[in-house]
N, C-alpha and C positions, 0 to 999 in steps of 0.2 A: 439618767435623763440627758446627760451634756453626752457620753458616747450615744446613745440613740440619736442626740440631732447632730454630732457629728457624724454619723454613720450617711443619715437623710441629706446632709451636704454635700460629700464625696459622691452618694448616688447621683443624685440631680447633676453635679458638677459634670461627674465622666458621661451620662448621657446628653450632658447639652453639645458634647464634641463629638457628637456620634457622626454630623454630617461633614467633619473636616476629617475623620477615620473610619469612612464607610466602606466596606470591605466589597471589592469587587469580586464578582462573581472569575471561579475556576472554569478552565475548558469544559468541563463535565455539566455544569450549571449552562453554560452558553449553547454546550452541545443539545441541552435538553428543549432548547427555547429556539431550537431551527427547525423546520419543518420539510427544508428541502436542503439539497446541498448541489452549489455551485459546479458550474464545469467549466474547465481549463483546457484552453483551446491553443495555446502556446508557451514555447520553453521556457518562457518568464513564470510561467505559473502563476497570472493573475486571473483571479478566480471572477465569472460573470455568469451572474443570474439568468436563468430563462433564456439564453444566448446558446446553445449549443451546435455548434459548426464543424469542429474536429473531430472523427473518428477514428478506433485505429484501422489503419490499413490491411488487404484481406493476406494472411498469411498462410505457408506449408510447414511444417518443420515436421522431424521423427523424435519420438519421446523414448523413452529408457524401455521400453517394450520391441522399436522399431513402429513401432504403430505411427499412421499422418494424423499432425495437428494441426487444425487450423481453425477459422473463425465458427465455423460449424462446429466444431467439438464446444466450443462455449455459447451457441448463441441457446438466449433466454435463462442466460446464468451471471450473475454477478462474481465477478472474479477480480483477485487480490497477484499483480504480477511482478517480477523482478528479475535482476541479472547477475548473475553468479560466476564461477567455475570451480570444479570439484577438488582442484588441488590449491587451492585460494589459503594462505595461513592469514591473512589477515578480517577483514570486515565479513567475508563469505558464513565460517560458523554460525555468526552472529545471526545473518537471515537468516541462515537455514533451519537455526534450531527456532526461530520465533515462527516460520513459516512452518513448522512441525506441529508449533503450539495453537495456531491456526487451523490447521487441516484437525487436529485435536479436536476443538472445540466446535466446530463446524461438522463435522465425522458424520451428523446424521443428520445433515443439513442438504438437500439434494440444489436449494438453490445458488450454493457457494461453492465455488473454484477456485484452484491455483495455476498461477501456469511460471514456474520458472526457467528463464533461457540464458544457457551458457554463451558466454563470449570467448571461450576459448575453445570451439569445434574443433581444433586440431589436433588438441588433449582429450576433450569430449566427448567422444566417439558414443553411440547405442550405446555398445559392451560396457562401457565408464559409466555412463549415466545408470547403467540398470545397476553395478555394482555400488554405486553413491547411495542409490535408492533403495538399496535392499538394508545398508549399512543404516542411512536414515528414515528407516520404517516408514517410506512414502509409501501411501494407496495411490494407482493410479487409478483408479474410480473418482479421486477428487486432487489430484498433484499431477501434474505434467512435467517433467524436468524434459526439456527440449533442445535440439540441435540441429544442423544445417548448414549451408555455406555461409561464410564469415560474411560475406556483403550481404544478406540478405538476413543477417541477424542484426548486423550493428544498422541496416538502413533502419531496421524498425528498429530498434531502441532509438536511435535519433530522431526518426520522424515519426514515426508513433508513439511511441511513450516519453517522447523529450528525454530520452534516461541517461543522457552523457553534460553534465554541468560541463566538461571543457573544451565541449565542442567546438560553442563559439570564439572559445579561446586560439585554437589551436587550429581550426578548419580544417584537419588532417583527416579525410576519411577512412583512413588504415591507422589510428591510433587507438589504441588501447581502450577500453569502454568499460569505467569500474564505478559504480555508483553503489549507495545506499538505500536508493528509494524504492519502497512499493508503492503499486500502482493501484488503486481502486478505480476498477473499470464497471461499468452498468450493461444491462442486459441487451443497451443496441448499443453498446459500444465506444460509448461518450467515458471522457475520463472524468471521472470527482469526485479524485481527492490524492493526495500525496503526503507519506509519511517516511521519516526517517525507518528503517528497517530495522536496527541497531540499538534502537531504545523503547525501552517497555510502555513507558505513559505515551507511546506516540502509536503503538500498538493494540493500547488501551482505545485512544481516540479511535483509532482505523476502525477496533467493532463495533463503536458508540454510533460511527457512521455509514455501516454497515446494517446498519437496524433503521437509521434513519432512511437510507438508501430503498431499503424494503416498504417501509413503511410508505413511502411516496411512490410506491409500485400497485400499491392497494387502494390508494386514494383516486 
């Protein structure tokens, strides 16, 4: 009888502190409870509601086939984009095989794209990019690996995609352009959403919001 009421004591006791140790909801829980997802209209990447002003700008490039890319090849398709180069030893694997793992899962998804663009076009060549792509079993039915004149890659990574964090550092328009991020772009072109490329729970998120994405395409 005395451990029964002390058992009834400890119970009552830990749930009277339930409101000083209540357990905030995970990304996955918060992600469930959005219904639309914001768009990022500048480098700061502050995110505004029902605001959407910024799109990306209309591009050309040649993909690892020679075939032209540009806004047309993606319009009425949501696509996940980023910036690489093929002899990259450092952070590049990392996208690439997550961007492999995407196109994976996505495979019979006709409303999801990829579009990856080198920043190093003078290594980069067609020939390079097809050889990259063959190595990492890109479809180009839904993967783009793209190339083109160096100003006219790093203008849009800079002004389309914000994809150089040391831009505003450095204002050098010939410097080096190496980022981590992919890009969630929607079907006219508005950006929302940016993820570390590099880590998996943030890859996780991207499709969390990739489904939300669609879903507010339906509504």
């Amino acid at each position: 009888m005395i451990k029964k009421l002390l058992l009834i004591g400890v119970f009552i006791a830990f749930n009277s502190c339930g409101n000083e140790n209540k357990v905030t909801p995970d990304s996955s829980e918060i992600d469930r409870q959005i219904s639309a997802l914001p768009y990022f209209n500048s480098a700061d990447f502050t995110p505004q509601w029902n605001t959407p002003i910024h799109k990306i700008p209309p591009f050309s490039f040649l993909d690892q086939n020679g075939d032209t890319i540009s806004n047309a090849t993606y319009k009425g398709h949501i696509y996940v984009a980023n910036f690489f180069f093929t002899i990259c030893p450092g952070i590049c694997p990392k996208l690439t095989e997550n961007m492999s793992s995407l196109q994976e899962f996505y495979q019979n998804d006709d409303d999801i794209m990829l579009l990856s663009h080198t920043v190093m076009p003078w290594v980069d060549t067609v020939e390079e990019l097809k050889k990259y792509s063959i190595r990492k079993g890109v479809n180009a039915e839904k993967w783009h690996l793209v190339t083109g004149d160096k100003t006219e890659l790093y203008t849009i990574a800079r002004d389309g995609y914000f994809a150089d964090e040391d831009f505003t550092k450095t204002t050098d328009v010939d410097d080096f352009i190496h980022t981590e991020n992919f890009i969630l772009v929607d079907k006219k072109r508005y950006i929302r959403g940016v993820y570390n490329g590099t880590i998996a729970l943030d890859i996780k998120r991207l499709m969390r919001h990739i489904d939300i994405l669609k879903n507010e395409d339906i509504q």
